[in-house]
C-alpha positions as YAML, in Angstrom:
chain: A
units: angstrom
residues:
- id: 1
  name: UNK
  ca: [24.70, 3.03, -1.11]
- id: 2
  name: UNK
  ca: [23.84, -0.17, -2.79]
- id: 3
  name: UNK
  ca: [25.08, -2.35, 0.32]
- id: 4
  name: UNK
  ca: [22.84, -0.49, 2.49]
- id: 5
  name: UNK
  ca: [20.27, -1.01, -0.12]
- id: 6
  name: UNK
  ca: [20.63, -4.74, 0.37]
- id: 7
  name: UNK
  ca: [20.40, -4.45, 3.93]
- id: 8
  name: UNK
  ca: [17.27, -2.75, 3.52]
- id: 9
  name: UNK
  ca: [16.01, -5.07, 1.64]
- id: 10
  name: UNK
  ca: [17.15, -8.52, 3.37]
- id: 11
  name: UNK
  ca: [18.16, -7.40, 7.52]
- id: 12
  name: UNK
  ca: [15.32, -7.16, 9.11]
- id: 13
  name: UNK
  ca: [15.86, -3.97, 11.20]
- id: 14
  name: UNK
  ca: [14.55, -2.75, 14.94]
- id: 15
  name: UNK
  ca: [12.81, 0.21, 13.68]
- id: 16
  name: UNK
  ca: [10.19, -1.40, 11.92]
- id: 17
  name: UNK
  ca: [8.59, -2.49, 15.28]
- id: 18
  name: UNK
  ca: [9.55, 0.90, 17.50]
- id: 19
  name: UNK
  ca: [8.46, 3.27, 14.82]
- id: 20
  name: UNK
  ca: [5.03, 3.53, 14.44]
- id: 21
  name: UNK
  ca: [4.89, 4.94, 10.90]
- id: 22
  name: UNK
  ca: [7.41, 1.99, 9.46]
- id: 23
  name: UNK
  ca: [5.49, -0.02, 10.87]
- id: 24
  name: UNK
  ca: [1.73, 0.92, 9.28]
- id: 25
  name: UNK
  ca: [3.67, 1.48, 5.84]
- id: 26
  name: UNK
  ca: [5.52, -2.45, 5.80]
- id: 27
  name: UNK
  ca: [2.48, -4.00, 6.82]
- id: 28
  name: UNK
  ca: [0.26, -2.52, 4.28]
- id: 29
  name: UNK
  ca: [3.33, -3.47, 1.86]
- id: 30
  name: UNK
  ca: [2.99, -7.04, 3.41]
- id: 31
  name: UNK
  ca: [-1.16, -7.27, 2.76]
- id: 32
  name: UNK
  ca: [-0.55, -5.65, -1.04]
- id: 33
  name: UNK
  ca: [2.21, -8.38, -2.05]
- id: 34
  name: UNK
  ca: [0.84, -11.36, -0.09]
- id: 35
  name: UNK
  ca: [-2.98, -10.95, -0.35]
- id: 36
  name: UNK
  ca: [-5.31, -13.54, 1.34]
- id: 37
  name: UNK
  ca: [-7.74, -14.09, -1.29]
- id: 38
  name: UNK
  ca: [-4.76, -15.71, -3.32]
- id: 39
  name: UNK
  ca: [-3.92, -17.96, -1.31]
- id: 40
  name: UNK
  ca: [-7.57, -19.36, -1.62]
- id: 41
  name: UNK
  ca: [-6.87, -18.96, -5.03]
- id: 42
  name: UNK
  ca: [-3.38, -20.61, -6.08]
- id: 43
  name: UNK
  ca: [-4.58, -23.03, -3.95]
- id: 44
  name: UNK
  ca: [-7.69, -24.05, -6.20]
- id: 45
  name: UNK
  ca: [-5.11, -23.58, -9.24]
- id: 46
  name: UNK
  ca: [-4.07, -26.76, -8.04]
- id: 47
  name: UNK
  ca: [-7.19, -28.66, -9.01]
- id: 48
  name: UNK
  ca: [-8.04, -27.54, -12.68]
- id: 49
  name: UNK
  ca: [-4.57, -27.87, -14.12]
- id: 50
  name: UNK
  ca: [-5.01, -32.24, -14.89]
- id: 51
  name: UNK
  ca: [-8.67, -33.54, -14.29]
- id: 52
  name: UNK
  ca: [-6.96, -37.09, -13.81]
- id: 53
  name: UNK
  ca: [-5.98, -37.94, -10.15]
- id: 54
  name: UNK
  ca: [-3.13, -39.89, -10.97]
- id: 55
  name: UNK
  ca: [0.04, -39.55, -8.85]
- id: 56
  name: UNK
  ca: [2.22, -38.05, -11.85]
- id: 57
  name: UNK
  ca: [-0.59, -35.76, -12.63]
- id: 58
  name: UNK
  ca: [-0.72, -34.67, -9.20]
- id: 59
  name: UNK
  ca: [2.68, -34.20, -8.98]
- id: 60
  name: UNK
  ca: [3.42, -32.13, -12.24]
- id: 61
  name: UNK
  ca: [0.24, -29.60, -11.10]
- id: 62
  name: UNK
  ca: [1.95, -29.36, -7.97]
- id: 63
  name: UNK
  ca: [5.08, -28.77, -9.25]
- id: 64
  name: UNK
  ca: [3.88, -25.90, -12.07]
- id: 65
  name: UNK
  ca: [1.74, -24.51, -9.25]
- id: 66
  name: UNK
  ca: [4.64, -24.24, -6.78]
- id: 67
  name: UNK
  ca: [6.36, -22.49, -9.94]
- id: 68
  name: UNK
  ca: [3.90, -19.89, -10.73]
- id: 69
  name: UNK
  ca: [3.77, -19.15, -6.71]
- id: 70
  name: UNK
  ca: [7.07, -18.25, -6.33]
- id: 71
  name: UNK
  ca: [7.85, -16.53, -9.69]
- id: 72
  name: UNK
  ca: [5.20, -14.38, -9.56]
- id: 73
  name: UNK
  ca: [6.21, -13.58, -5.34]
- id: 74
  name: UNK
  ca: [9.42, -12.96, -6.29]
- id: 75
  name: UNK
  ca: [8.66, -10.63, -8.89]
- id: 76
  name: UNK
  ca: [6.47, -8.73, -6.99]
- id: 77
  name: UNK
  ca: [9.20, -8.55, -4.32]
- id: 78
  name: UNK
  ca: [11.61, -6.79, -6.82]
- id: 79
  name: UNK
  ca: [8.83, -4.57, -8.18]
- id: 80
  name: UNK
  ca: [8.17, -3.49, -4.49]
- id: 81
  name: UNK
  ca: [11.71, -2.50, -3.76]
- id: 82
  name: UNK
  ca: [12.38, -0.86, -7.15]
- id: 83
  name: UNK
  ca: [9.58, 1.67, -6.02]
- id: 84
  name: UNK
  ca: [10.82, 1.92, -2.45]
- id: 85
  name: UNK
  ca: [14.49, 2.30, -4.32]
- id: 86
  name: UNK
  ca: [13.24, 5.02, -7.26]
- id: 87
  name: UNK
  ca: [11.34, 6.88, -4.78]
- id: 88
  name: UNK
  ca: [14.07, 7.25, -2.34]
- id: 89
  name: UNK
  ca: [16.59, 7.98, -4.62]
- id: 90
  name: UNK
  ca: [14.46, 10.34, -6.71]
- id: 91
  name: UNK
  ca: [12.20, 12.38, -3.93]
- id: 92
  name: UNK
  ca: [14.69, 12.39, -0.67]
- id: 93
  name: UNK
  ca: [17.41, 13.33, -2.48]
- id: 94
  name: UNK
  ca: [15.68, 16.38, -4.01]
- id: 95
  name: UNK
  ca: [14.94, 17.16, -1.09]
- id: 96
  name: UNK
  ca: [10.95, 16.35, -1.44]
- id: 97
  name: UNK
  ca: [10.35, 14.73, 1.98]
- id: 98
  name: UNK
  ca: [6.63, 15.33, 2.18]
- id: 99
  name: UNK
  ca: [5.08, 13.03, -0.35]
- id: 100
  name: UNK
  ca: [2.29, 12.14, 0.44]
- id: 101
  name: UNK
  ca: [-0.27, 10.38, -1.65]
- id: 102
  name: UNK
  ca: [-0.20, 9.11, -5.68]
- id: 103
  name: UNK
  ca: [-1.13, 12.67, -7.04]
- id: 104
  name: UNK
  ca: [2.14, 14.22, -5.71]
- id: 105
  name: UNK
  ca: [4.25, 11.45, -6.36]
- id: 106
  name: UNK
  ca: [3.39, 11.88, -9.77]
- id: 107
  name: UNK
  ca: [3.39, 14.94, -10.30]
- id: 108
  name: UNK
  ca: [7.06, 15.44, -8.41]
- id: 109
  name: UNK
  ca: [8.39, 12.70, -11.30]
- id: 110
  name: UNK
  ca: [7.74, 14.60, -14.09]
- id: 111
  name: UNK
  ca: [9.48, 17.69, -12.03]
- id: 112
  name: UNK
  ca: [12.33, 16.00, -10.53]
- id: 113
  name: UNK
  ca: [13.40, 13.47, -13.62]
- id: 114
  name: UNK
  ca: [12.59, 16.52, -16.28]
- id: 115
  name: UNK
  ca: [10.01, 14.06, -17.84]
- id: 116
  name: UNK
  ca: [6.25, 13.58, -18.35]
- id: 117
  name: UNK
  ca: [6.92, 9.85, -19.87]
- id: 118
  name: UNK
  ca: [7.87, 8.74, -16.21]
- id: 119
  name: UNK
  ca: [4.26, 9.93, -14.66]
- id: 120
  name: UNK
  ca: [2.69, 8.01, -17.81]
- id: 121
  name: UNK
  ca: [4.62, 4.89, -17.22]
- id: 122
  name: UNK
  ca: [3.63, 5.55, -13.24]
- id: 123
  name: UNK
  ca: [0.47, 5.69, -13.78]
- id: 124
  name: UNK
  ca: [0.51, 2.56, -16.12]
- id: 125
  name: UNK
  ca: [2.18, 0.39, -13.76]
- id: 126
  name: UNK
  ca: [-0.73, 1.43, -10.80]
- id: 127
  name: UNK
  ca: [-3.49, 1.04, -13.84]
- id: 128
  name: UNK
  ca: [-2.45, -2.47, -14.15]
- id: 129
  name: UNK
  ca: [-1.39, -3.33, -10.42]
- id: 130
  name: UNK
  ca: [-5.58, -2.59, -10.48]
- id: 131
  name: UNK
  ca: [-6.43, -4.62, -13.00]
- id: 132
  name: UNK
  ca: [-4.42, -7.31, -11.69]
- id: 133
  name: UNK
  ca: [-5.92, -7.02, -8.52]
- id: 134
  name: UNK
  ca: [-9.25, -6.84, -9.75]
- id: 135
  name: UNK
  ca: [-9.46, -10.26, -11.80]
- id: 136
  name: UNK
  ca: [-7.54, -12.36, -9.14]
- id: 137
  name: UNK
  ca: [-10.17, -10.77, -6.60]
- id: 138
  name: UNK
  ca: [-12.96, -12.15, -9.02]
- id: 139
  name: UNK
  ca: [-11.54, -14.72, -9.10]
- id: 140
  name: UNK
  ca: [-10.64, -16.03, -5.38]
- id: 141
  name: UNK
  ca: [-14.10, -14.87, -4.56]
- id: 142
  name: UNK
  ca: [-15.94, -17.33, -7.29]
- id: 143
  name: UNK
  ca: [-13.27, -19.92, -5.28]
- id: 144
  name: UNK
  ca: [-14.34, -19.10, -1.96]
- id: 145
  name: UNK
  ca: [-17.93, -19.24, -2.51]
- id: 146
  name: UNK
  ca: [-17.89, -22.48, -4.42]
- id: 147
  name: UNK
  ca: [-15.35, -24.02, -1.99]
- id: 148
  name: UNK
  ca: [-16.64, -22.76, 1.20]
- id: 149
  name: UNK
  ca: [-20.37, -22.27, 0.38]
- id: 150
  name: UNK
  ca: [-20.90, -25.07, -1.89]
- id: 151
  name: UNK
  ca: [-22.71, -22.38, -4.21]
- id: 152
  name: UNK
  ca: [-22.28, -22.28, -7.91]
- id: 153
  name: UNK
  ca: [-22.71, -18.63, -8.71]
- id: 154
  name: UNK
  ca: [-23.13, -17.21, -12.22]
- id: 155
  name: UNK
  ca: [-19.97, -15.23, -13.65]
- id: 156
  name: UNK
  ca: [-21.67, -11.99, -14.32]
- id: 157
  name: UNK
  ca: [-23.54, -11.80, -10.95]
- id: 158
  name: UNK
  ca: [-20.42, -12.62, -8.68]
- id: 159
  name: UNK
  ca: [-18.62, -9.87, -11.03]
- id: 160
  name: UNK
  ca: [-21.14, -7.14, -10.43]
- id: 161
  name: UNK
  ca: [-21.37, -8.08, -6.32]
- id: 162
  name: UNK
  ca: [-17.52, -7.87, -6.14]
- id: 163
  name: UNK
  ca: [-17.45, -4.47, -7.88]
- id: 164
  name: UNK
  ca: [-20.56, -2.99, -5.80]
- id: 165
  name: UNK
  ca: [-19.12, -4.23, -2.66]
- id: 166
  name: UNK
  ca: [-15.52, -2.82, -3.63]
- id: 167
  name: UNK
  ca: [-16.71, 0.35, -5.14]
- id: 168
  name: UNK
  ca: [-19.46, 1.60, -2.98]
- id: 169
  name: UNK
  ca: [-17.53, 2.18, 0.48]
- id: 170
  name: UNK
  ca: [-14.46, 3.44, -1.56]
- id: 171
  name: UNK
  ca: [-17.43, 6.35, -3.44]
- id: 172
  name: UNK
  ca: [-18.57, 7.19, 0.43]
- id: 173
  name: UNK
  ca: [-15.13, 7.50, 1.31]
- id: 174
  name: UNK
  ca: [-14.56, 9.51, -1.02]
- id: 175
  name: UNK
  ca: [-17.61, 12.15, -0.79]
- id: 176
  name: UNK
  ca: [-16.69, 12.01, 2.50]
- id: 177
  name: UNK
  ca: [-13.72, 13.08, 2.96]
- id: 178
  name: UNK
  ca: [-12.56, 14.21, -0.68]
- id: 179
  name: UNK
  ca: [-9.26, 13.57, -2.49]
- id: 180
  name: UNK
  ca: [-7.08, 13.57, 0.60]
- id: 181
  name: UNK
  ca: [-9.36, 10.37, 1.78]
- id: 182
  name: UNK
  ca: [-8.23, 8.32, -1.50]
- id: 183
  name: UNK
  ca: [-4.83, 7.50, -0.07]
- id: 184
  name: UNK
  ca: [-5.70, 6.97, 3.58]
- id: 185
  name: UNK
  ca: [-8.23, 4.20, 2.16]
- id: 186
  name: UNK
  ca: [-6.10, 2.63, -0.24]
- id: 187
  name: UNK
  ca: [-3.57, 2.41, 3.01]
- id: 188
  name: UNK
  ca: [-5.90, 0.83, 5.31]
- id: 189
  name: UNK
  ca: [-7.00, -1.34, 2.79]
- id: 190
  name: UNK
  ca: [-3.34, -3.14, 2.68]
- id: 191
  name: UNK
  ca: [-3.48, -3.07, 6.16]
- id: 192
  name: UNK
  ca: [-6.74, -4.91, 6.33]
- id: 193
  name: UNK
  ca: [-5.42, -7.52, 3.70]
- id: 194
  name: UNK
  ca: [-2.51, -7.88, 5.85]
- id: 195
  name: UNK
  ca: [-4.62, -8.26, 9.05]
- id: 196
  name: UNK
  ca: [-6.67, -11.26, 6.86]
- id: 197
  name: UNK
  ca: [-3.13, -12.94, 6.24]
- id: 198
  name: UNK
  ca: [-3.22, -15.14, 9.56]
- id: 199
  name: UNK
  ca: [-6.46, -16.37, 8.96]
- id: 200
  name: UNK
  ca: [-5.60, -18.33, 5.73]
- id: 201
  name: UNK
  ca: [-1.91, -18.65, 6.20]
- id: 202
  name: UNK
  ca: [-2.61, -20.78, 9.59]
- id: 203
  name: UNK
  ca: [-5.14, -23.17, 8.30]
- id: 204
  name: UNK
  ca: [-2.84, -23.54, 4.85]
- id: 205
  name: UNK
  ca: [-0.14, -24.44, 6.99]
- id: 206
  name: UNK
  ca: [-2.25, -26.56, 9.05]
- id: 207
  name: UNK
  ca: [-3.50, -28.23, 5.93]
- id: 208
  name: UNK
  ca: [-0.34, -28.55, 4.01]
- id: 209
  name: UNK
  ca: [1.66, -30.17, 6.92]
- id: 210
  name: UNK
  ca: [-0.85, -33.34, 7.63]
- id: 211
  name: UNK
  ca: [0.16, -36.26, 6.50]
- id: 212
  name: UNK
  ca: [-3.30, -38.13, 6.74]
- id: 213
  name: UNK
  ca: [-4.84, -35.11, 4.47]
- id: 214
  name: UNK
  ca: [-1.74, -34.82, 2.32]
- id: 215
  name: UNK
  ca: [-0.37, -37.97, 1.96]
- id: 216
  name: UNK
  ca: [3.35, -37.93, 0.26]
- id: 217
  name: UNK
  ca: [2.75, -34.28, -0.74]
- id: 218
  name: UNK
  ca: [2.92, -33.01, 3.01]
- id: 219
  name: UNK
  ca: [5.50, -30.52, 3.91]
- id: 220
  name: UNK
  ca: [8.78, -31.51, 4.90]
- id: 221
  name: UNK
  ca: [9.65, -30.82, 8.58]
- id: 222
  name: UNK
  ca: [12.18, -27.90, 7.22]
- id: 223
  name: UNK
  ca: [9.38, -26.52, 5.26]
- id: 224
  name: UNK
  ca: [6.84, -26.85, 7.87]
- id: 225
  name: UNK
  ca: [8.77, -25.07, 10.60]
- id: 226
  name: UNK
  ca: [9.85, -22.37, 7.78]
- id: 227
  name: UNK
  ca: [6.28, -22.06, 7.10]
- id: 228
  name: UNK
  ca: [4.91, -21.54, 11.14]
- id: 229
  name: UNK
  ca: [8.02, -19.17, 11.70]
- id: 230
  name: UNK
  ca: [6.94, -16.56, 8.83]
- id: 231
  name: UNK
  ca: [3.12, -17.37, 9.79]
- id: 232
  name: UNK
  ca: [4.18, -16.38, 13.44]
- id: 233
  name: UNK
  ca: [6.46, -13.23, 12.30]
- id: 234
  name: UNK
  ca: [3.27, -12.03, 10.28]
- id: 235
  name: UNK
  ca: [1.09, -12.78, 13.14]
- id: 236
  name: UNK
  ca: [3.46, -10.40, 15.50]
- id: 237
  name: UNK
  ca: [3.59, -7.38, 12.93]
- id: 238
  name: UNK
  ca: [-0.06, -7.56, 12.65]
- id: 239
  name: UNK
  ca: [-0.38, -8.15, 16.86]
- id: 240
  name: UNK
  ca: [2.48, -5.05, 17.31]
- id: 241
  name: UNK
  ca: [0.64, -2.37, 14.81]
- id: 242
  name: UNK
  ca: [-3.18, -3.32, 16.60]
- id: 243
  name: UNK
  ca: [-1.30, -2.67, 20.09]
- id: 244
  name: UNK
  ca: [0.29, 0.18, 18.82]
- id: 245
  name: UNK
  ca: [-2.86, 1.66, 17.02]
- id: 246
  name: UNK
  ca: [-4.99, 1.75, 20.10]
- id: 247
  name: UNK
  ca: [-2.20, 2.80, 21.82]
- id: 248
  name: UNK
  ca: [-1.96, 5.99, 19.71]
- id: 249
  name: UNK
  ca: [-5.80, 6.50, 19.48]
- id: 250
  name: UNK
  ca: [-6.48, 7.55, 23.60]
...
């Protein structure tokens, strides 16, 4: 089973874009690993790492920056399939097909495995995939607003707007539609994120492939095409599951 684990992970497959339900799950997975606001964000990373503009400076921040990018993509790659891979092997083979949100999942792993360590360590790992996801959210926002609004904004003011603005539709959410609404909103949530990609990946790409703007740090023409192919794949997933949502709403 491990060579059709591979393929999973790395042959892109039909049923992703003729099933519905594949579809909705691997382009929330896409908004939760690549999220928008970091782009904004590793971007700006660029900029604070050597005040001097010198073209060795610029080149080493580029180069550490490029570094972080990828590490921390490619880690998050591997901790995505290890939970698509655990789950699989632990619920479908048990024969628990009907998982449905975090609260089951949990509670199944501490069945199945014989163990209450493994829904401790579960619920770890999601306490600080939220944390992380909180600070870099801070922290692309106090980005964005600076960059795009020209606004300096005080720390503990753009930290209490974020967390009003995140936390107040998630508490109406969840009055209204109790516990079972938790996992349909953290769901659509990805999916939003994911929707968001195009709007940031384009322009990077725009940005990152000029020349004039870049100067000898542009994108190679390998890179650049590399770069509009995956922009126009994402662009395409996100296209398919609106067409397919309205589709499935008359």
């Amino acid at each position: 089973e491990g060579i059709e684990m591979l393929r999973g992970c790395f042959v892109p497959s039909a049923s992703l874009i003729t099933n519905p339900g594949m579809l909705f799950v691997g382009v929330g997975i896409l908004g939760a690993t690549v999220m928008p606001q970091n782009l904004y964000l590793h971007s700006s990373l660029v900029q604070v790492r050597d005040k001097s503009k010198s073209s060795s400076a610029i080149a080493k921040a580029v180069l550490y920056s490029t570094m972080d990018c990828n590490l921390s993509l490619v880690l998050a790659f591997f901790v995505n399939a290890a939970i698509l891979v655990v789950s699989a092997a632990t619920f479908y083979r048990s024969g628990h097909n009907d998982v449905a949100d975090i609260g089951q999942a949990s509670e199944l792993l501490s069945r199945v495995l014989g163990s209450k360590l493994s829904s401790i360590l579960f619920g770890c790992a999601l306490l600080a995939s939220g944390q992380q996801s909180t600070i870099t959210g801070t922290l692309a926002g106090q980005v964005v607003m600076e960059g795009f609004l020209n606004k300096k904004v005080k720390g503990y003011i753009l930290r209490i707007g974020t967390r009003l603005v995140a936390i107040l539709p998630a508490l109406i959410m969840l009055l209204a539609t109790g516990d079972g609404g938790v996992n349909n909103l953290l769901i659509i949530s990805q999916i939003v994120l994911s929707l968001q990609l195009p709007f940031a990946v384009v322009p990077l790409v725009m940005f990152t492939g000029n020349k004039q703007l870049m100067g000898e740090y542009a994108n190679s023409k390998v890179t650049q095409v590399i770069a509009w192919l995956v922009a126009l794949i994402i662009i395409a997933l996100n296209g398919t599951l609106v067409v397919q949502s309205f589709q499935g709403s008359r």
